[in-house]
C-alpha positions as MATLAB code, in Angstrom:
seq = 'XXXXXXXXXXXXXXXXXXXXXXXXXXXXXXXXXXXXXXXXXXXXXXXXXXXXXXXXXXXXXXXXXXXXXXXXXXXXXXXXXXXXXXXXXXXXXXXXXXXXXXXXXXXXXXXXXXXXXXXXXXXXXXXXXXXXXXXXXXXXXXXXXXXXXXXXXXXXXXXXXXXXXXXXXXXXXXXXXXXXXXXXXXXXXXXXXXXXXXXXXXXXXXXXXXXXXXXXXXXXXXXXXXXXXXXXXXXXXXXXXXXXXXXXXXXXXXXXXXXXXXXXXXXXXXXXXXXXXXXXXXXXXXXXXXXXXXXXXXXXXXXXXXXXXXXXXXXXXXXXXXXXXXXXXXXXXXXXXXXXXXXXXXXXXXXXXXXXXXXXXXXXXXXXXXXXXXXXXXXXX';
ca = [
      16.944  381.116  119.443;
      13.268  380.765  118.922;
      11.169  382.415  121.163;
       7.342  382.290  121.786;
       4.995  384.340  118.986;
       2.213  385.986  120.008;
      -1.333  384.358  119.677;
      -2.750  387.711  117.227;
      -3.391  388.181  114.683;
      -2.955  384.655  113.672;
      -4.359  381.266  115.181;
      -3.249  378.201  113.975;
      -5.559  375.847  114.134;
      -4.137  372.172  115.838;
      -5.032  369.141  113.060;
      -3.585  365.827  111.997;
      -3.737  363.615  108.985;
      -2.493  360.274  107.638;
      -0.416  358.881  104.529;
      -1.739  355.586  104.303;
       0.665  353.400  102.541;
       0.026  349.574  101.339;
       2.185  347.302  100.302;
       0.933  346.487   96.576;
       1.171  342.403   95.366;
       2.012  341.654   91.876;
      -1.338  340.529   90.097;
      -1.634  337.051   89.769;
      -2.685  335.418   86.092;
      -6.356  334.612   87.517;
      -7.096  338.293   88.268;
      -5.604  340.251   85.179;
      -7.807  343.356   86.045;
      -5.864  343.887   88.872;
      -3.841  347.058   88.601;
       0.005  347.059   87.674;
       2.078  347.111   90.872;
       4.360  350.381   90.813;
       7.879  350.887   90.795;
       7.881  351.151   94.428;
       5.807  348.041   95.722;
       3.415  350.801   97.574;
       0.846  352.883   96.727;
      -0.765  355.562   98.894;
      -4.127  357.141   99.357;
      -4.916  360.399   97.861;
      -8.200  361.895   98.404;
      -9.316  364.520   96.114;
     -11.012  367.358   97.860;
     -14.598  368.888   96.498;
     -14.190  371.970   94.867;
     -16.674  373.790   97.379;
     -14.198  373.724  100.015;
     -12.919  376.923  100.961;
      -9.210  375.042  101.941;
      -7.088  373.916   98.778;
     -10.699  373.440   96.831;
     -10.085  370.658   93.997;
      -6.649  369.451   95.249;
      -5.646  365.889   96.270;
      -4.701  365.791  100.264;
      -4.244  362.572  102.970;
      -7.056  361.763  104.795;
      -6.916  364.690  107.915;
      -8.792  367.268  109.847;
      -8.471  369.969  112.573;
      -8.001  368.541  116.227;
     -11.502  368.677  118.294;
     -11.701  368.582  121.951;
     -13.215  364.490  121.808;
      -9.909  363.486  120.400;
      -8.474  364.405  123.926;
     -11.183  363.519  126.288;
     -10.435  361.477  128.984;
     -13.273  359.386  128.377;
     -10.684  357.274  125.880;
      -8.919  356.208  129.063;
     -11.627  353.578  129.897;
     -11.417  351.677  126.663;
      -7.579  351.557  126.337;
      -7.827  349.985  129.706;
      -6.729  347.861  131.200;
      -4.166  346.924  128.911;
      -2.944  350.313  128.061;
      -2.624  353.273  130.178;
      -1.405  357.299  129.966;
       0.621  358.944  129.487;
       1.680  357.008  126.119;
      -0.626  354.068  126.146;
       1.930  351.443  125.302;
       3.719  353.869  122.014;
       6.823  353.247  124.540;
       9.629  356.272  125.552;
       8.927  359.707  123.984;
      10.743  360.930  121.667;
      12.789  363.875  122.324;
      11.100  367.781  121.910;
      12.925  369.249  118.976;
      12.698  372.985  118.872;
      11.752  374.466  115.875;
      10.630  377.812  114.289;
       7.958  379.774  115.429;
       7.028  378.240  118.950;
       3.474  378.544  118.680;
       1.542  379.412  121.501;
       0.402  376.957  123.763;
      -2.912  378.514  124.929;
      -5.294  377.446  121.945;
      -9.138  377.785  121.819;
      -9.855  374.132  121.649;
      -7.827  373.596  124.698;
     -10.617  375.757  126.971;
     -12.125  373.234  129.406;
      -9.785  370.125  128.784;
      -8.118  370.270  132.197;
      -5.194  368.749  132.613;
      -6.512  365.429  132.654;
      -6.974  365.435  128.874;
      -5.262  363.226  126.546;
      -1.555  364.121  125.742;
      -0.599  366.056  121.887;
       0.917  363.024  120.758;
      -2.379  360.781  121.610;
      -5.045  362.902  120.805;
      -3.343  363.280  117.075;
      -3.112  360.302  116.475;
      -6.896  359.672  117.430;
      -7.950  362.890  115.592;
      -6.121  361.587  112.162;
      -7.512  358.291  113.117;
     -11.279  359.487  113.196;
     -10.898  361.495  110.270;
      -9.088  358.483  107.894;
     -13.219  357.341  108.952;
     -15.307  360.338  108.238;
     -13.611  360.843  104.852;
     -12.615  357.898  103.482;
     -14.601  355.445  105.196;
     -11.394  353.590  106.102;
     -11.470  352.130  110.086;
      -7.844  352.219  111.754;
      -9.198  350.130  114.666;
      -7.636  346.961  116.677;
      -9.283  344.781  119.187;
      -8.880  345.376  122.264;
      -6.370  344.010  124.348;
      -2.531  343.550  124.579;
      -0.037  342.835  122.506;
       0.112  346.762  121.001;
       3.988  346.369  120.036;
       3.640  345.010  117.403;
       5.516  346.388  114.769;
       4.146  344.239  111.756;
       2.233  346.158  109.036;
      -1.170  347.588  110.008;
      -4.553  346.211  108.774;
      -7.693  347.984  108.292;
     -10.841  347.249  110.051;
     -13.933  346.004  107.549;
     -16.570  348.565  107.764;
     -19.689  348.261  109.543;
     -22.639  347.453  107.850;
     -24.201  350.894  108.639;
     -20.837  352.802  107.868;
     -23.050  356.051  106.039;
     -25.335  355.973  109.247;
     -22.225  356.105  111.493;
     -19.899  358.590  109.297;
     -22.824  361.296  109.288;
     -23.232  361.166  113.478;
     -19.419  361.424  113.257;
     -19.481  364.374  111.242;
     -21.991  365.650  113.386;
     -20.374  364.955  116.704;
     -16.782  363.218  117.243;
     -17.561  362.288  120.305;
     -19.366  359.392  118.613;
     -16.336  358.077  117.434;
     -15.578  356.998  121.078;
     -18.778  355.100  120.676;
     -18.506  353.805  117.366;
     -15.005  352.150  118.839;
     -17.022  350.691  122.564;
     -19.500  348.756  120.280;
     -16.664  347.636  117.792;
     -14.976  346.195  121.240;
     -11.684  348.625  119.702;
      -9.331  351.096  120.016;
      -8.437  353.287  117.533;
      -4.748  351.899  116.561;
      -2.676  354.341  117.530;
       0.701  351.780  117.397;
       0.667  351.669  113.628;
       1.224  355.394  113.286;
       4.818  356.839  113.429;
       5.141  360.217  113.152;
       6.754  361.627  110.134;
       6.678  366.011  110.073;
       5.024  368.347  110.690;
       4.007  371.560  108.836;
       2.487  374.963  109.379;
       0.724  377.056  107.077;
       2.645  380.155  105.830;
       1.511  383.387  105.785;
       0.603  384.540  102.006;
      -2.184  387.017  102.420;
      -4.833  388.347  105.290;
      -7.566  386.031  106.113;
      -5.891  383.215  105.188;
      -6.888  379.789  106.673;
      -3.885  378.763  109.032;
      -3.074  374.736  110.459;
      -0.369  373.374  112.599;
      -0.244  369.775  111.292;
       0.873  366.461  112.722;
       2.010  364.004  109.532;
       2.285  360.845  110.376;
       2.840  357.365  108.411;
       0.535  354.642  108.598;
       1.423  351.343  106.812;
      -0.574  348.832  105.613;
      -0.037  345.558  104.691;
      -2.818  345.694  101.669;
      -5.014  348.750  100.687;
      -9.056  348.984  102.165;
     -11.835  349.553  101.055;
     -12.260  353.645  100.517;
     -15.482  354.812  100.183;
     -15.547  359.006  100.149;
     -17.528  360.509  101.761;
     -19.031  362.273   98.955;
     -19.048  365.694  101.334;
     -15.299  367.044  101.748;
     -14.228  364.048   99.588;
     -15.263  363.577   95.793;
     -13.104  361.033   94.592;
      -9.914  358.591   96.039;
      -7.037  356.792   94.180;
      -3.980  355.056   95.556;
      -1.215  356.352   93.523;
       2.529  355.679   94.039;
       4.768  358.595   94.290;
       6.053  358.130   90.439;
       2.151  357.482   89.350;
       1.166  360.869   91.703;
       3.941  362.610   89.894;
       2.362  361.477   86.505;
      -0.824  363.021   87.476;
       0.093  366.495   88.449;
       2.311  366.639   84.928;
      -1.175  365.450   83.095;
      -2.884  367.962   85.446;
      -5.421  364.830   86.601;
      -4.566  366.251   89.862;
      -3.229  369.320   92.111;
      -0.919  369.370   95.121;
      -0.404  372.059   97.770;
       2.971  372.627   98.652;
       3.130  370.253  101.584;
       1.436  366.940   99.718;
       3.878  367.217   97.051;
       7.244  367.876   99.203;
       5.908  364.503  101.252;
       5.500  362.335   97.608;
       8.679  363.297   96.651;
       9.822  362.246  100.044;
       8.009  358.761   99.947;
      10.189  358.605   96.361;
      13.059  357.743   98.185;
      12.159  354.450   98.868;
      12.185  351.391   96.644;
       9.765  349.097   98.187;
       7.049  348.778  100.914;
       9.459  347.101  103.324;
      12.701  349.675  102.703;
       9.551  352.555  103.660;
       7.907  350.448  106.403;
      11.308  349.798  108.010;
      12.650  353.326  107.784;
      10.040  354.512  109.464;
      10.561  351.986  112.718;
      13.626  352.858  113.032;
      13.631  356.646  113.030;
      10.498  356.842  115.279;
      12.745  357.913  118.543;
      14.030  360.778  116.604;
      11.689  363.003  116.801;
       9.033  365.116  114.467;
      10.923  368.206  112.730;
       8.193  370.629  112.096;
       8.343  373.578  109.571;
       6.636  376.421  108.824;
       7.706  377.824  104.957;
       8.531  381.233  104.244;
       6.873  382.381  101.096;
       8.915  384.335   98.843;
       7.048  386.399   95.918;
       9.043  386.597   92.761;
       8.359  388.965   89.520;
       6.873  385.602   87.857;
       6.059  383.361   90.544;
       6.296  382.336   93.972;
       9.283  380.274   96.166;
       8.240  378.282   99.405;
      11.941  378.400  101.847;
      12.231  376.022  103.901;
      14.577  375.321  107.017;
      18.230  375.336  105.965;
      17.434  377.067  102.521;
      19.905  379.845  102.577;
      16.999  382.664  102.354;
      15.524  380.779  105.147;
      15.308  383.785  107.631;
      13.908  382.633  111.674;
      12.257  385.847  112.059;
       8.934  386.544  113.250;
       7.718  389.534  111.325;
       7.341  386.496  108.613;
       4.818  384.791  110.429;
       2.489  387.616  109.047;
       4.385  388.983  105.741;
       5.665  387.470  103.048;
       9.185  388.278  101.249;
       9.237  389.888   98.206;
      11.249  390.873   94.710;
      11.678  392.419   91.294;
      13.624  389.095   90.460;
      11.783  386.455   88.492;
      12.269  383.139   89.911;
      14.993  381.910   87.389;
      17.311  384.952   88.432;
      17.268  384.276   91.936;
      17.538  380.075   91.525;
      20.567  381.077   89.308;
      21.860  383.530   92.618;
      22.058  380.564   95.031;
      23.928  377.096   96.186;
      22.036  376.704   99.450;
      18.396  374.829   98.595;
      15.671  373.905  100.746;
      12.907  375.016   98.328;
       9.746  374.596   96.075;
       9.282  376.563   93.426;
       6.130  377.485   91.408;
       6.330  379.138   88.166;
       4.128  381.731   86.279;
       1.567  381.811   89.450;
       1.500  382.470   93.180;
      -1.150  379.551   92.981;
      -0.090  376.173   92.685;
      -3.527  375.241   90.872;
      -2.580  377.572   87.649;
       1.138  377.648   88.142;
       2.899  376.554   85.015;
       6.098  374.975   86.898;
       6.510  372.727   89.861;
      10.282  371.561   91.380;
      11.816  370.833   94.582;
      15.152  371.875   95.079;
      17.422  370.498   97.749;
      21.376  371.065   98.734;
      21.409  370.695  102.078;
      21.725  367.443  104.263;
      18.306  365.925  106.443;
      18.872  366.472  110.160;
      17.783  363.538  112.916;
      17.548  361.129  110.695;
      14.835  361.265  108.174;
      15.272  362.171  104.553;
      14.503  364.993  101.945;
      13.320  364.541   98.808;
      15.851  364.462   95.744;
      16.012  367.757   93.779;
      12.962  367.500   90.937;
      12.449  370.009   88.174;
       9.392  369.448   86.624;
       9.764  371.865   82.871;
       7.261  374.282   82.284;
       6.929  373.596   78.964;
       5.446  369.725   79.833;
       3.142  371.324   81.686;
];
């Protein structure tokens, strides 16, 4: 049974972000520039982070951002009215609390001064991932108002403003702009087209560490926007599909933390835009599982556990330690049956490591589904 953690000497900081996925159409002979469609009939954004910032510097992430106290003001009510009211604003019945290890607690900094008027968790992420697909990529999740939020068709981007730098830097500045950004667009920020996917925590791997409790969710699109990065956080953009993503890392154009890569081997499991964009409709009442990895230190490298992974120990005095052993990784992958796991090989950072794999045994609970078991050889790397 889990059981409440204390709030020291760790705070997780609350944040949200978005896989954008759009459906990809085969080129047609008049536009032979266009790119290939993949495999999979989607691709999805990746946003490569600058290499200044002091959170996975250089890697490619989802459009997302920590949780600020305007994404659950109450001053949203008046523009989803009168169409759409609390507590869920038309997302219909709410889907059941799963428990999951570590209950965080709920007493937060950001939370100081909401009252209990603010905006509900599942609202105010899905606003704050919402805002932030903006300030990075430039992309605007935003509907007109009025009814008809049901809809369970694809999703469709807003065009930008014409004065879309102007408005990203007051953004940046102050989120409470976004709120006003959305009054003069006469929208709402579409929370309908996200469904919630996971959720992960940041593991403990050494003091000082920046720490996030993160709300994944799945946006999908019925063609790609316009990204334009925000040249700040964000460097450069591609839409990749997971097999093209998985390309990339093996050619080191680009680095994954732990999470991103678990979620594109996820998305792998699906052969088109539709198979994804229906899966994801049809699990929404289920529930959002979320997990926090266990990070086990090997001779020669490092193993994230997760949930249902055999080593995977509920235990609290891992929310600030890591495991540890004299093994290297291939003795103890040779010791078990029981995978929930990814592996990195020859580092404990997954920028140098030499080896990246995924290794799953056990069955997905409530629904959703794991990623197939991936070994990617050291030696192509």
């Amino acid at each position: 049974m889990s059981v409440p953690v204390r709030a020291a000497p760790s705070n997780w900081r609350r944040a949200a972000t978005i896989m954008l996925v759009a459906g990809w159409p085969r080129p047609v002979p008049t536009a032979p520039s266009r790119p290939q469609p993949p495999p999979e009939g989607f691709r999805v954004l990746l946003l490569q982070r600058s290499s200044n910032q002091g959170f996975v510097p250089g890697a490619c992430v989802f459009p997302g951002g920590v949780l600020d106290a305007a994404d659950r003001s109450t001053d949203w009510l008046c523009l989803f009215a009168p169409h759409h009211g609390p507590p869920r604003f038309g997302l219909g019945p709410a889907p059941p609390q799963l428990a999951t290890f570590p209950v965080l607690p709920t007493a937060r900094p950001e939370a100081v001064g909401e009252g209990a008027a603010a905006l509900p968790d599942d609202i105010a992420f899905r606003i704050c991932a919402i805002r932030e697909a903006f300030e990075e990529a430039g992309v605007l999740l935003l509907r007109p108002r009025g009814p008809g939020a049901r809809d369970q068709a694809p999703g469709c981007a807003l065009a930008p403003p014409p004065a879309l730098t102007d408005w990203r830097a007051r953004v940046r500045r102050d989120p409470r702009l976004f709120l006003k950004l959305c009054a003069q667009l006469d929208c709402t920020p579409d929370i309908w087209a996200l469904r919630d996917w996971s959720g992960w925590i940041t593991p403990f791997l050494r003091p000082g560490t920046r720490r996030f409790e993160t709300a994944f969710f799945l946006c999908c699109l019925s063609e790609p926007p316009q990204v334009f990065p925000d040249l700040v956080e964000v460097v450069d953009c591609k839409w990749s599909s997971p097999s093209e993503a998985l390309e990339s890392l093996i050619s080191k154009e680009m680095s994954f933390a732990p999470p991103q890569f678990y979620e594109l081997r996820r998305l792998g499991n699906f052969a088109s835009f539709s198979d994804l964009h229906k899966f994801s409709l049809d699990r929404e009442s289920e529930g959002t599982v979320r997990w926090m990895p266990i990070i086990l230190l090997t001779a020669d490298g490092m193993i994230h556990l997760l949930p249902g992974d055999e080593m995977y120990l509920e235990d609290s005095n891992f929310l600030e330690n890591c495991m540890s052993t004299e093994k290297k990784t291939e003795e103890i992958m040779n010791e078990g049956e029981k995978f929930h796991r990814i592996v990195l090989y020859n580092s404990r950072n997954f920028r140098d490591c030499t080896g990246y794999s995924i290794h799953v045994t056990v069955l997905p609970k409530h629904r959703h589904v794991y990623p197939k078991s991936f070994v990617m050889g050291r030696s192509r790397l």
